[in-house]
Phi, psi and omega in degrees: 000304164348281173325285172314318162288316170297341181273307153358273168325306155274359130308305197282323192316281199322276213303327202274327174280323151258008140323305189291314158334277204315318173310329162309301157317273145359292202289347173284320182325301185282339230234334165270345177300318198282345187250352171274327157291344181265334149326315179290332216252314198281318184326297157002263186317269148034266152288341168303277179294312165324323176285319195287355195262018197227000000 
């Protein structure tokens, strides 16, 4: 009974820690998304004003 319970505990331990990874993960996700757009945009923006200035 013990054995099972303590396999229980560490199960739910695993699952509740890579639950939280993933939410981690996801949220790094959108947050490199969001920061590869403003990248694209200042690049953009760059070449843009770079051209017209010549």
């Amino acid at each position: 009974m013990n054995i099972a319970l303590i396999i229980i505990i560490v199960i739910a331990v695993v699952l509740a820690i890579v639950g939280g990874l993933n939410t981690a993960l996801n949220w790094l996700l959108w947050v490199a998304v969001v920061v590869a757009v403003i990248a694209l945009i200042a690049f953009l923006f760059r070449v843009i004003s770079g051209r017209s200035r010549t």
